[in-house]
mmCIF file of the N, C-alpha and C atoms, coordinates in Angstrom:
data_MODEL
# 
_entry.id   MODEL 
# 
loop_
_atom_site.group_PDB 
_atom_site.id 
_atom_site.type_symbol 
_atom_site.label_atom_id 
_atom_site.label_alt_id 
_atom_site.label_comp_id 
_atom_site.label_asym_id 
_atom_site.label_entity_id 
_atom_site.label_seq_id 
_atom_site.pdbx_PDB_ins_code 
_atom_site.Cartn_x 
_atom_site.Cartn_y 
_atom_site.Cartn_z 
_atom_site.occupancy 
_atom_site.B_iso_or_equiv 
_atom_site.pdbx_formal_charge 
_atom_site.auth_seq_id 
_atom_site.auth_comp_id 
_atom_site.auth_asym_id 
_atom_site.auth_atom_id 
_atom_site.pdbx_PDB_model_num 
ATOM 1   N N  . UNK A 1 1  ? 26.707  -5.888  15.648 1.00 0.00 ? 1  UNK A N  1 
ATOM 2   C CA . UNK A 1 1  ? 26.232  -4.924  14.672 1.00 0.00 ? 1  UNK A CA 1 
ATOM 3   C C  . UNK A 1 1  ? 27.305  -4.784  13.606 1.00 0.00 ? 1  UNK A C  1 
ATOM 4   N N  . UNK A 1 2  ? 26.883  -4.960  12.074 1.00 0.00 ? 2  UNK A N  1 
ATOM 5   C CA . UNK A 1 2  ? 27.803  -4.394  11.102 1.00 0.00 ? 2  UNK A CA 1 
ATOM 6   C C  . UNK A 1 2  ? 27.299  -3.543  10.493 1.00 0.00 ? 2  UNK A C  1 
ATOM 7   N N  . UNK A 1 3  ? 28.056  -2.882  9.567  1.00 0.00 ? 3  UNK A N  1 
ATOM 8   C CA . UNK A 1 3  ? 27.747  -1.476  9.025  1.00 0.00 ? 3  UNK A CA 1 
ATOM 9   C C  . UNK A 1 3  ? 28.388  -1.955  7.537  1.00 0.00 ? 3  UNK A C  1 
ATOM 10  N N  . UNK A 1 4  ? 27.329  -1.758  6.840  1.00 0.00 ? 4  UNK A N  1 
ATOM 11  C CA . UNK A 1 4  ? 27.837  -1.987  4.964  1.00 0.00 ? 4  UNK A CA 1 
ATOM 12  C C  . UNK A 1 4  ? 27.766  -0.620  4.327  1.00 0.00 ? 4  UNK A C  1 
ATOM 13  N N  . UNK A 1 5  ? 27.953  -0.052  3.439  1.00 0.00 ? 5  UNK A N  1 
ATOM 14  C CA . UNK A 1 5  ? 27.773  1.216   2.344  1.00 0.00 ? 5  UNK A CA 1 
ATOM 15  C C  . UNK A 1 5  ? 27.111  0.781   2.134  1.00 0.00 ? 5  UNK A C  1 
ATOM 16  N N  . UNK A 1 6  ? 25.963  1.374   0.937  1.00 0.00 ? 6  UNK A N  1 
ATOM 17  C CA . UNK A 1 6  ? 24.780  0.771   0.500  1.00 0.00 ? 6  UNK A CA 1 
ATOM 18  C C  . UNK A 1 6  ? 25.353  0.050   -0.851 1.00 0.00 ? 6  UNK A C  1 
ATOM 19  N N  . UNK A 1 7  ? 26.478  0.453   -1.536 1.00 0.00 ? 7  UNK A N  1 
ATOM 20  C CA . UNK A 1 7  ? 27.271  -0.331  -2.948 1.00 0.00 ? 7  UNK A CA 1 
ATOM 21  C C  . UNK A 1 7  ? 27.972  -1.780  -1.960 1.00 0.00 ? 7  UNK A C  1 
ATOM 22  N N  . UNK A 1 8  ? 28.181  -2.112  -1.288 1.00 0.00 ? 8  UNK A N  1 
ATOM 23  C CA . UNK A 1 8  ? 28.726  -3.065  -0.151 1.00 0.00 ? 8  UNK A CA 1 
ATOM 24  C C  . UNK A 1 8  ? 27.316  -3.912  0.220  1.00 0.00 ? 8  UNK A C  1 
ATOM 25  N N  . UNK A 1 9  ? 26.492  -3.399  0.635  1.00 0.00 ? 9  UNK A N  1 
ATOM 26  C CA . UNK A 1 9  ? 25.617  -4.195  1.093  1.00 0.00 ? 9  UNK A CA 1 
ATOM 27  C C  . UNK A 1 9  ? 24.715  -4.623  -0.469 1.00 0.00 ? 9  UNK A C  1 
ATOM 28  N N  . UNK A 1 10 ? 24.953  -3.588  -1.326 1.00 0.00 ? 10 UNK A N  1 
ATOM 29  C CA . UNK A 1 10 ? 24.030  -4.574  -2.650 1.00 0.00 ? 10 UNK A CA 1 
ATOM 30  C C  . UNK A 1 10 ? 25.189  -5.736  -3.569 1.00 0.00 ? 10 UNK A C  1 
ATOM 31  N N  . UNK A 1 11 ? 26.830  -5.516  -3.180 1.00 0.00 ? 11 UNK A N  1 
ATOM 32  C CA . UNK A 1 11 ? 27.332  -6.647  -4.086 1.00 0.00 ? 11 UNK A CA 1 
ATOM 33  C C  . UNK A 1 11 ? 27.193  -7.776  -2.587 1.00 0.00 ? 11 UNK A C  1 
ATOM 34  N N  . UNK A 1 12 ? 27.548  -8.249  -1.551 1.00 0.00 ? 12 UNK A N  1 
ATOM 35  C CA . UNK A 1 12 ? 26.890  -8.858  -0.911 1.00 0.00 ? 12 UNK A CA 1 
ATOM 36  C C  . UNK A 1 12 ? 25.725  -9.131  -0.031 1.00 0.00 ? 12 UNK A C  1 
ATOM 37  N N  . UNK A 1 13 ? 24.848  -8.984  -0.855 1.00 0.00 ? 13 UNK A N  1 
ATOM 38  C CA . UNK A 1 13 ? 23.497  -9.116  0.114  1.00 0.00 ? 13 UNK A CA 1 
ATOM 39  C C  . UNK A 1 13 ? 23.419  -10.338 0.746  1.00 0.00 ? 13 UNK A C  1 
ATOM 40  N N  . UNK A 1 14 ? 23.875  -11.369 0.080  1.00 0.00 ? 14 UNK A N  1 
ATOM 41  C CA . UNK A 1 14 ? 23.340  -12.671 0.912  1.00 0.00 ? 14 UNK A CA 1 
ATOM 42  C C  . UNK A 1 14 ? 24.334  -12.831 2.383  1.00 0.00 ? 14 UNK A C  1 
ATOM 43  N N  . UNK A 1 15 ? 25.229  -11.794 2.234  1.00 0.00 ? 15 UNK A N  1 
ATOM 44  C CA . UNK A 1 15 ? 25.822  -11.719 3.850  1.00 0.00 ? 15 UNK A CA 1 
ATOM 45  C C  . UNK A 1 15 ? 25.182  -10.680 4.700  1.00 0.00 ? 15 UNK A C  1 
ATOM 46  N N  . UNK A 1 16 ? 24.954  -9.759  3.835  1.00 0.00 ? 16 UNK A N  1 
ATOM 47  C CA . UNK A 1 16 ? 23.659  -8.895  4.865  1.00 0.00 ? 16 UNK A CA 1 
ATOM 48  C C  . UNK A 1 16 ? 22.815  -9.437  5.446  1.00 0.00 ? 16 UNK A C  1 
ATOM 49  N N  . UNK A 1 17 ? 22.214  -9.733  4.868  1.00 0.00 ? 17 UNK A N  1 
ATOM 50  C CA . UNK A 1 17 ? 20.950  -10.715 4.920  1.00 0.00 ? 17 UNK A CA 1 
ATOM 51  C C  . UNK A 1 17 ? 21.142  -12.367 6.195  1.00 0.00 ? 17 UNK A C  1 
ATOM 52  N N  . UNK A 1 18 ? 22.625  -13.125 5.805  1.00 0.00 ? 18 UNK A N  1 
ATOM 53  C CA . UNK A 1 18 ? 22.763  -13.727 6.483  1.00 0.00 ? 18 UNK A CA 1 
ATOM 54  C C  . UNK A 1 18 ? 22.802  -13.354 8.224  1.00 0.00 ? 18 UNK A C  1 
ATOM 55  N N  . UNK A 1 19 ? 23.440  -12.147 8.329  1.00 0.00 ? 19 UNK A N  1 
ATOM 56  C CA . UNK A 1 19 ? 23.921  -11.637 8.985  1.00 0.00 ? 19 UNK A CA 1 
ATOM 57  C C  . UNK A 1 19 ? 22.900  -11.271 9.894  1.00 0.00 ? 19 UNK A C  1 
ATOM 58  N N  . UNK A 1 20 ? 21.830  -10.521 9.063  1.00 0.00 ? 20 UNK A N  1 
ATOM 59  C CA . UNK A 1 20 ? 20.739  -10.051 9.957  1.00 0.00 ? 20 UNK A CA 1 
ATOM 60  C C  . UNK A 1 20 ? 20.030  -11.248 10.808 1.00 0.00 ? 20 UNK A C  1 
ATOM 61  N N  . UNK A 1 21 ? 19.623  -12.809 9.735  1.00 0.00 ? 21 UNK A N  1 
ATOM 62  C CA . UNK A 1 21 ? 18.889  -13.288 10.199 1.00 0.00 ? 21 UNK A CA 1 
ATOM 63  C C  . UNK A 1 21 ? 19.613  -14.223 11.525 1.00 0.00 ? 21 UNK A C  1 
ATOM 64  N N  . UNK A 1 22 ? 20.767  -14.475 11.704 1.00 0.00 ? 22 UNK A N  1 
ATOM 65  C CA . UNK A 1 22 ? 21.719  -14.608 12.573 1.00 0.00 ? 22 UNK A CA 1 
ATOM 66  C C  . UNK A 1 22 ? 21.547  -13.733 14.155 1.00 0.00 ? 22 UNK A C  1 
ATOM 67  N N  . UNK A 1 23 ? 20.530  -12.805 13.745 1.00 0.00 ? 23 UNK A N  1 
ATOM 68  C CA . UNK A 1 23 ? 20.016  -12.064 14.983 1.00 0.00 ? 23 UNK A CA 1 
ATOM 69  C C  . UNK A 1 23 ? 20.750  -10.739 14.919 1.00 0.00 ? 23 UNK A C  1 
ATOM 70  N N  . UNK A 1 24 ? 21.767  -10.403 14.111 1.00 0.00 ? 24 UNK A N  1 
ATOM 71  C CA . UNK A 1 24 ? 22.702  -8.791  14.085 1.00 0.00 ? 24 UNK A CA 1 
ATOM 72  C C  . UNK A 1 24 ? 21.973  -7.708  13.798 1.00 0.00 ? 24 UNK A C  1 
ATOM 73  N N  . UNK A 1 25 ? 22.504  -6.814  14.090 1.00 0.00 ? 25 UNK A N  1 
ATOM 74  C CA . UNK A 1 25 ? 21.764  -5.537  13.197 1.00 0.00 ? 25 UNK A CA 1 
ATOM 75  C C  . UNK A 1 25 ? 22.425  -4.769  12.485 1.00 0.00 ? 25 UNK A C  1 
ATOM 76  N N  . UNK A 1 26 ? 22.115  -4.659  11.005 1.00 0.00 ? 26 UNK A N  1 
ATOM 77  C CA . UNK A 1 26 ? 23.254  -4.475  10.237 1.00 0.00 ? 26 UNK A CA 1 
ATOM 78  C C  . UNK A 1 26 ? 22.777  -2.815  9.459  1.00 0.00 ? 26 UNK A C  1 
ATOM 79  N N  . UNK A 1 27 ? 23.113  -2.339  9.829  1.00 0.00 ? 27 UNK A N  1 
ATOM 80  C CA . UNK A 1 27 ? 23.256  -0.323  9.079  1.00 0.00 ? 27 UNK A CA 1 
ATOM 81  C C  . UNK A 1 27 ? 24.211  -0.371  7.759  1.00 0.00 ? 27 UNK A C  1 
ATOM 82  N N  . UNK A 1 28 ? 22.910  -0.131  6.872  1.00 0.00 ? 28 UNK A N  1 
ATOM 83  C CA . UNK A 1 28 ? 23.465  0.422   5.547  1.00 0.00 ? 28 UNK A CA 1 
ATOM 84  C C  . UNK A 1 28 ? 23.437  2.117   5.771  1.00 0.00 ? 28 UNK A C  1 
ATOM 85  N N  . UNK A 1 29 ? 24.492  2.135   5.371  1.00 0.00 ? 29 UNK A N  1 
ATOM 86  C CA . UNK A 1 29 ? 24.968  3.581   5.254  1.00 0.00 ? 29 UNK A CA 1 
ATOM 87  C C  . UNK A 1 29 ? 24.866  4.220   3.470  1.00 0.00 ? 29 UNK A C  1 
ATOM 88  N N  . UNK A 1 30 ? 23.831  5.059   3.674  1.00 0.00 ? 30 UNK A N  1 
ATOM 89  C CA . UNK A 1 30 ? 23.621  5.426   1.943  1.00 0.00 ? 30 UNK A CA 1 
ATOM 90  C C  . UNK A 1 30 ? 24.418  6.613   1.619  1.00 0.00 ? 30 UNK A C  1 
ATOM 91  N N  . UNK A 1 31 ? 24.158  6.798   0.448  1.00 0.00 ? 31 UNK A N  1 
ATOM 92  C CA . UNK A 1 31 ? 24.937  7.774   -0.293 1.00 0.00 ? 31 UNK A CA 1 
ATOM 93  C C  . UNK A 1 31 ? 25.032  9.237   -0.204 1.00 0.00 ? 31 UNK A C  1 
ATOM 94  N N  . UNK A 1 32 ? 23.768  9.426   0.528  1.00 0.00 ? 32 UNK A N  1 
ATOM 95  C CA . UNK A 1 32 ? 23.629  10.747  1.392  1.00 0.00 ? 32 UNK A CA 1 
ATOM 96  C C  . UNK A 1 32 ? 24.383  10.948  3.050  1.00 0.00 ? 32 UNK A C  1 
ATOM 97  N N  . UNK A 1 33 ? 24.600  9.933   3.588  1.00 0.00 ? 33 UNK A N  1 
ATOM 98  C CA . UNK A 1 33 ? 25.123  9.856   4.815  1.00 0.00 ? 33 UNK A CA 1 
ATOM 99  C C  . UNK A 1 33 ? 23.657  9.375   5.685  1.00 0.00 ? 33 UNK A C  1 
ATOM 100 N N  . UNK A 1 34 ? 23.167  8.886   5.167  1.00 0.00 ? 34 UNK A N  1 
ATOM 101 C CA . UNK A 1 34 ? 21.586  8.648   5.683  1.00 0.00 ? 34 UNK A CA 1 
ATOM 102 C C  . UNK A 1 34 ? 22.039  7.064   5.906  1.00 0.00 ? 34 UNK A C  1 
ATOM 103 N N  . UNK A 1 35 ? 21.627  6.844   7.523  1.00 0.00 ? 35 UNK A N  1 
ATOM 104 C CA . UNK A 1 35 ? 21.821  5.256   7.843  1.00 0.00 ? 35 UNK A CA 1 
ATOM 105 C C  . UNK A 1 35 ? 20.283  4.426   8.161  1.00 0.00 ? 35 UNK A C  1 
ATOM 106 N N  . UNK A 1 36 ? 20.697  3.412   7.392  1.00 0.00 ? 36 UNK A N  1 
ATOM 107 C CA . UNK A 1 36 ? 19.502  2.216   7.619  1.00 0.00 ? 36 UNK A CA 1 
ATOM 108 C C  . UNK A 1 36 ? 19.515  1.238   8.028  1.00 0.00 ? 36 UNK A C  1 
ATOM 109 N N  . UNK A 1 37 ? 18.710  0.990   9.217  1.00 0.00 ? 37 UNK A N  1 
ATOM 110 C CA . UNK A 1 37 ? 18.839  -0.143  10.089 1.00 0.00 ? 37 UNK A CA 1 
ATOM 111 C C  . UNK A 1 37 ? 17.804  -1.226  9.810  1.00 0.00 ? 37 UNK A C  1 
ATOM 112 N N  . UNK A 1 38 ? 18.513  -2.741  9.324  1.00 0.00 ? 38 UNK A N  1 
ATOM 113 C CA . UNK A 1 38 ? 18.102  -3.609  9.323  1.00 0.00 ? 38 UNK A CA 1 
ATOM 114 C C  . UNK A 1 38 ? 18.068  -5.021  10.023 1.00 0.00 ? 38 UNK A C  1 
ATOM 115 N N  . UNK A 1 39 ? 16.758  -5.152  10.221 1.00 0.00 ? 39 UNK A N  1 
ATOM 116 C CA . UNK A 1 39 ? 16.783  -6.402  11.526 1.00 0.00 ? 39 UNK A CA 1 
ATOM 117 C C  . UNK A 1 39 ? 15.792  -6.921  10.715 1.00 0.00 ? 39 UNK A C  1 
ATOM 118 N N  . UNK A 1 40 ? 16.241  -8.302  11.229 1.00 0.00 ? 40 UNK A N  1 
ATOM 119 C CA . UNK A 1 40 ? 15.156  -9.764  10.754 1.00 0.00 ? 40 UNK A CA 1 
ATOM 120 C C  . UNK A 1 40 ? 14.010  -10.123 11.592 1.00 0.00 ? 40 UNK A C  1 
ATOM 121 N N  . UNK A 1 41 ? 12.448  -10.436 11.340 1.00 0.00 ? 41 UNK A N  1 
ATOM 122 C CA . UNK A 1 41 ? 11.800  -10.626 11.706 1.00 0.00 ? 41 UNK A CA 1 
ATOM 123 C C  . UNK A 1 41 ? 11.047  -11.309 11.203 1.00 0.00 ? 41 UNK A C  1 
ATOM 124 N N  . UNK A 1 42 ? 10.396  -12.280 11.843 1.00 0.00 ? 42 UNK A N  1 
ATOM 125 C CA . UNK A 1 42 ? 9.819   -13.213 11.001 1.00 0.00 ? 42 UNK A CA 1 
ATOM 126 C C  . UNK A 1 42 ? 7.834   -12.977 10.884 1.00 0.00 ? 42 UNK A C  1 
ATOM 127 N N  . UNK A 1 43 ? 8.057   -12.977 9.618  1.00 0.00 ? 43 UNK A N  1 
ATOM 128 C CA . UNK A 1 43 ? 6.909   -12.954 8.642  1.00 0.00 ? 43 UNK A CA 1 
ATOM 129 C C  . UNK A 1 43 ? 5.482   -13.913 8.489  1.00 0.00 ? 43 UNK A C  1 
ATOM 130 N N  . UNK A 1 44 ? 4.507   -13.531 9.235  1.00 0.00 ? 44 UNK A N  1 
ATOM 131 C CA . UNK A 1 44 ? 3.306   -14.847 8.862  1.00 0.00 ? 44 UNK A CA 1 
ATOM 132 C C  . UNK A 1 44 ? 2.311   -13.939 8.689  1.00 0.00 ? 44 UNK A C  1 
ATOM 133 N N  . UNK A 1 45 ? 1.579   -14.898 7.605  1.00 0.00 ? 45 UNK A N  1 
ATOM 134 C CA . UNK A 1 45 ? 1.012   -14.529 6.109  1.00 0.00 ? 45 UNK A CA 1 
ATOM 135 C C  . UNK A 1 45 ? -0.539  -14.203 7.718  1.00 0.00 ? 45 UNK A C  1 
ATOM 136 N N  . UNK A 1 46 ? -1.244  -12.874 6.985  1.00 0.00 ? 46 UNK A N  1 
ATOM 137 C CA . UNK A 1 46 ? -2.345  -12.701 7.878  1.00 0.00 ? 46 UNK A CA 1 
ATOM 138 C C  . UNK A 1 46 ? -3.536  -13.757 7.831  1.00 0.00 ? 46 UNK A C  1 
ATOM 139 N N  . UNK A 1 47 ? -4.157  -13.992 8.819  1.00 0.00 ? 47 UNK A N  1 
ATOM 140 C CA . UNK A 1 47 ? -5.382  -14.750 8.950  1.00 0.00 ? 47 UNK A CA 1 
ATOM 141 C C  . UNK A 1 47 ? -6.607  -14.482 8.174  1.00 0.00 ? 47 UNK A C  1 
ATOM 142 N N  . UNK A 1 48 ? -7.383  -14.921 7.814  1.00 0.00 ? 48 UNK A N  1 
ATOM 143 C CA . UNK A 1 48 ? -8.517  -14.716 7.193  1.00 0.00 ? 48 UNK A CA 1 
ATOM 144 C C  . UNK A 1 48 ? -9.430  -13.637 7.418  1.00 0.00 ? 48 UNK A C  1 
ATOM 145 N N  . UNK A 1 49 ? -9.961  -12.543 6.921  1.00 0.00 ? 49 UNK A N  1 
ATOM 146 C CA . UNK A 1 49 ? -10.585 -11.405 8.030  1.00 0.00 ? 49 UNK A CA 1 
ATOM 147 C C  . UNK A 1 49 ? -12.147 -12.386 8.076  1.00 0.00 ? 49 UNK A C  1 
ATOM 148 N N  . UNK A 1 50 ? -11.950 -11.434 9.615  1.00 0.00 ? 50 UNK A N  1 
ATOM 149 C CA . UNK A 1 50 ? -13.465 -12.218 10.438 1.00 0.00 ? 50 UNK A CA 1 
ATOM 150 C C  . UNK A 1 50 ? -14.435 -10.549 10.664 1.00 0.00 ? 50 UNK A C  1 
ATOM 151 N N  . UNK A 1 51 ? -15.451 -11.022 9.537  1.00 0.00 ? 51 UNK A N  1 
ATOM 152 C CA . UNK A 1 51 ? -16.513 -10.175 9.517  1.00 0.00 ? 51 UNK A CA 1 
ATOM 153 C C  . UNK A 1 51 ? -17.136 -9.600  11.009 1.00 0.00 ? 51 UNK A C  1 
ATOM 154 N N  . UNK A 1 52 ? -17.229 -8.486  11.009 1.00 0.00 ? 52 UNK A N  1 
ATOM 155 C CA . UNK A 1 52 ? -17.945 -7.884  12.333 1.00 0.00 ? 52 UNK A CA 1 
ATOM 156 C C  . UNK A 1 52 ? -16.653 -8.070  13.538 1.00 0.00 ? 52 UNK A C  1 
ATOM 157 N N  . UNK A 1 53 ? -15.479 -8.617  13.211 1.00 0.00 ? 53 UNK A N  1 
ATOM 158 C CA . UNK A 1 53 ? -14.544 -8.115  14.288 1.00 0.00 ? 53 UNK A CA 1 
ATOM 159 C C  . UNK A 1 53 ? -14.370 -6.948  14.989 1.00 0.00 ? 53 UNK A C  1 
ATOM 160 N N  . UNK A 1 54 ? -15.175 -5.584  14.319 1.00 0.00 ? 54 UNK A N  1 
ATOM 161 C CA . UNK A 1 54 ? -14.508 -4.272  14.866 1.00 0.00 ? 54 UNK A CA 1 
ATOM 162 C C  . UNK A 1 54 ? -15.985 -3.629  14.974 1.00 0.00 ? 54 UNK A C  1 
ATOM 163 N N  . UNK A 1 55 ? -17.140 -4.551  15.970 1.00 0.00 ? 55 UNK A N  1 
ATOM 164 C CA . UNK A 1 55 ? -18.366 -4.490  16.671 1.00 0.00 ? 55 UNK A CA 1 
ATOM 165 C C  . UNK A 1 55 ? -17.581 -3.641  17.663 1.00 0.00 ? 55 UNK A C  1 
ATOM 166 N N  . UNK A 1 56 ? -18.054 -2.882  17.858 1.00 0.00 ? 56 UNK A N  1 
ATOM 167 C CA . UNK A 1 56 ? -18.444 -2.306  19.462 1.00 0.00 ? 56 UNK A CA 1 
ATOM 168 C C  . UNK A 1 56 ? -16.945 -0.948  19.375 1.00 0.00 ? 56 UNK A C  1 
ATOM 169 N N  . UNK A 1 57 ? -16.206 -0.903  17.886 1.00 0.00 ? 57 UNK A N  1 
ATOM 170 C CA . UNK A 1 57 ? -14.800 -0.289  18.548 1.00 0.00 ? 57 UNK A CA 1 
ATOM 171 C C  . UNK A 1 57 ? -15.277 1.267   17.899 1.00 0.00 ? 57 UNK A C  1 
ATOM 172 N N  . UNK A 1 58 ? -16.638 1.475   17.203 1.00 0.00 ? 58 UNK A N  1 
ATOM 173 C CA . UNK A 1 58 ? -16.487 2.873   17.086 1.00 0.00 ? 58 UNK A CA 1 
ATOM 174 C C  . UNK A 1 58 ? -17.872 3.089   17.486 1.00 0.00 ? 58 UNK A C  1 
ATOM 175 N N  . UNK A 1 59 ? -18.824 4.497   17.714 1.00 0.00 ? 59 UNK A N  1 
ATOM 176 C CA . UNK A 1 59 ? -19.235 4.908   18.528 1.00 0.00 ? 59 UNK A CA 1 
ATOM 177 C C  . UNK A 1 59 ? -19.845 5.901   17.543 1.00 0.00 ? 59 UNK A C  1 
ATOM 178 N N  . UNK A 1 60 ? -21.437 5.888   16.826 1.00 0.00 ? 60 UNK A N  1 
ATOM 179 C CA . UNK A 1 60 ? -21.655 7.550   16.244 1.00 0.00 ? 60 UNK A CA 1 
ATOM 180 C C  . UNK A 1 60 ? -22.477 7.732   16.897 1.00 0.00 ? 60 UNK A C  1 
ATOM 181 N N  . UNK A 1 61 ? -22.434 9.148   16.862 1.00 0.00 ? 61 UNK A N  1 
ATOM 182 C CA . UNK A 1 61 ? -23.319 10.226  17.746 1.00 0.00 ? 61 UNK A CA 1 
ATOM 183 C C  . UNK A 1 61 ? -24.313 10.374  16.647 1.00 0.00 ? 61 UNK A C  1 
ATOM 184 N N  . UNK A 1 62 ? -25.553 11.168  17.002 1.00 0.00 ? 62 UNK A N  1 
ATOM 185 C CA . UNK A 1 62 ? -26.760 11.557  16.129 1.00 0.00 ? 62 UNK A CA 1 
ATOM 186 C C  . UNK A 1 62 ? -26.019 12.515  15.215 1.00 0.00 ? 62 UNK A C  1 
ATOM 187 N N  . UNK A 1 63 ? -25.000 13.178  15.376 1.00 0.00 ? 63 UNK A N  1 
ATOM 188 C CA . UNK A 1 63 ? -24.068 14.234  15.179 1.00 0.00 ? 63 UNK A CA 1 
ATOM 189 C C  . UNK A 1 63 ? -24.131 13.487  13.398 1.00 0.00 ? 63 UNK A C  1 
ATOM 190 N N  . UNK A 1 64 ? -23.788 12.681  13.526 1.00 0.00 ? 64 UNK A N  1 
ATOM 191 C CA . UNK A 1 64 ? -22.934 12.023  12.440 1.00 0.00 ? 64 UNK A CA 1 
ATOM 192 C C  . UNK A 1 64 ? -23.907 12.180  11.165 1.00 0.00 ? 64 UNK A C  1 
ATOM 193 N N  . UNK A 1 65 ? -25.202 11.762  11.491 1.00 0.00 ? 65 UNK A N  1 
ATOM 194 C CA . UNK A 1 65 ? -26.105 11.702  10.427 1.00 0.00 ? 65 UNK A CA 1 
ATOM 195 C C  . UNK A 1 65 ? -26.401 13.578  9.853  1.00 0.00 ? 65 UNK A C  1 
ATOM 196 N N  . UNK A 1 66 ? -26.218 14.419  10.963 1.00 0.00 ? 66 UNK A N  1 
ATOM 197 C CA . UNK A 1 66 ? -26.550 15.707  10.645 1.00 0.00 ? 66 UNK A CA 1 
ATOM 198 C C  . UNK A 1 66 ? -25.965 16.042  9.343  1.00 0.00 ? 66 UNK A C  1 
ATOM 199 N N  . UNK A 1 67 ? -26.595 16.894  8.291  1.00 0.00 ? 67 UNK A N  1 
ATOM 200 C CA . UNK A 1 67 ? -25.816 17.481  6.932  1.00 0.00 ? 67 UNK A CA 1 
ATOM 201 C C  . UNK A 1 67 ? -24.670 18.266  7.597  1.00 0.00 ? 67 UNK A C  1 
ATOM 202 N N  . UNK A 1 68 ? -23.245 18.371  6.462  1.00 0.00 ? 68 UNK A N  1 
ATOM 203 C CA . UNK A 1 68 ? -22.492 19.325  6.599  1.00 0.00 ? 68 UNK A CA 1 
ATOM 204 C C  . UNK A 1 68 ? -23.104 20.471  6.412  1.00 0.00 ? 68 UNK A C  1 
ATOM 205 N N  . UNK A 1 69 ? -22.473 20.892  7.500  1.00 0.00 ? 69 UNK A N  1 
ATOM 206 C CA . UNK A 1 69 ? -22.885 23.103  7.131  1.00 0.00 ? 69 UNK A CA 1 
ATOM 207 C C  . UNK A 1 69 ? -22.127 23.474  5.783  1.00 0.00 ? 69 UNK A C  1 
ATOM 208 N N  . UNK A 1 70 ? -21.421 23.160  4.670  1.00 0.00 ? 70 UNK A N  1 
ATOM 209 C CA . UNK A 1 70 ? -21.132 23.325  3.440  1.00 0.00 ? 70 UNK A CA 1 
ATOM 210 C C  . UNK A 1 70 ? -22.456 23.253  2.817  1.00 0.00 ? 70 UNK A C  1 
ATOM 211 N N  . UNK A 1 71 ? -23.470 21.951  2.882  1.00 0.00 ? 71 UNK A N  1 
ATOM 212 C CA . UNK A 1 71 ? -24.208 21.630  2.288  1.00 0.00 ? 71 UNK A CA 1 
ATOM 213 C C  . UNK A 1 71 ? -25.592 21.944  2.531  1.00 0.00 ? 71 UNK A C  1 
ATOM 214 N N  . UNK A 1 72 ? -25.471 23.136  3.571  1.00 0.00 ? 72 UNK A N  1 
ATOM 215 C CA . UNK A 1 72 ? -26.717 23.365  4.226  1.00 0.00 ? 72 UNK A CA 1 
ATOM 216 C C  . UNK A 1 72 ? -27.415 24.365  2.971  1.00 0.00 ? 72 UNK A C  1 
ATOM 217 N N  . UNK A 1 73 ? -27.000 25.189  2.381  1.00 0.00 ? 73 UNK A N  1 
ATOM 218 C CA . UNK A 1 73 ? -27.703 25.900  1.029  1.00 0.00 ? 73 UNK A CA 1 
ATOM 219 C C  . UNK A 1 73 ? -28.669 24.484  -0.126 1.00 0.00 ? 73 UNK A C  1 
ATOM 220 N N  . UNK A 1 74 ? -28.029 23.648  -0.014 1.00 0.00 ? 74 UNK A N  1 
ATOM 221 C CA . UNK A 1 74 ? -28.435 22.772  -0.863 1.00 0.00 ? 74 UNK A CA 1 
ATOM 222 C C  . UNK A 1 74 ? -29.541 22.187  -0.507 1.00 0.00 ? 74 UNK A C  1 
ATOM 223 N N  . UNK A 1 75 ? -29.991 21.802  0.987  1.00 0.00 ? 75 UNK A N  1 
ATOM 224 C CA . UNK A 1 75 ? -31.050 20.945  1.576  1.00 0.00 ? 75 UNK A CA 1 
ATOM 225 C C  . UNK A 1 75 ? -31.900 22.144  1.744  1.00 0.00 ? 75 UNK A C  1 
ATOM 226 N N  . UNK A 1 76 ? -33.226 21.223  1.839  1.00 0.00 ? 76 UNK A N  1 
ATOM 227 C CA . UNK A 1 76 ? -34.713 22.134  2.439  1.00 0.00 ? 76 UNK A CA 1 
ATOM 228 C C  . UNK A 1 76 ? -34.590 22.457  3.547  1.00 0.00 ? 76 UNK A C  1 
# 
């Protein structure tokens, strides 16, 4: 683990950065005393969305179609 200031970690970033992806975990320490922890992880671009994937994951009740009681002055 290293620890940069946040003026430290922006004139060398490409050692931050090296550092992290090297597997470290490197805490920028900001200007408030507020620390930030950075770790490398690797990034793949999302898959194509697949229509009707999220069949079966929600559930309405008859409930659902009922008017809001806000809107009950308004209906017959």
């Amino acid at each position: 683990m290293k620890t940069f200031t946040l003026e430290q970690a922006k004139q060398d970033l490409d050692k931050v950065l090296e550092h992290a992806k090297a597997g470290g975990t490197v805490i920028i320490i900001g200007e408030d005393d507020q620390a930030y922890e950075l770790v490398a992880t690797i990034y793949t671009e999302p898959g194509p969305r697949k229509p009707g994937s999220a069949k079966g994951e929600m559930i309405l009740t008859d409930e659902f179609y009922e008017p809001l009681p806000e809107f009950k002055p308004y209906t017959k």
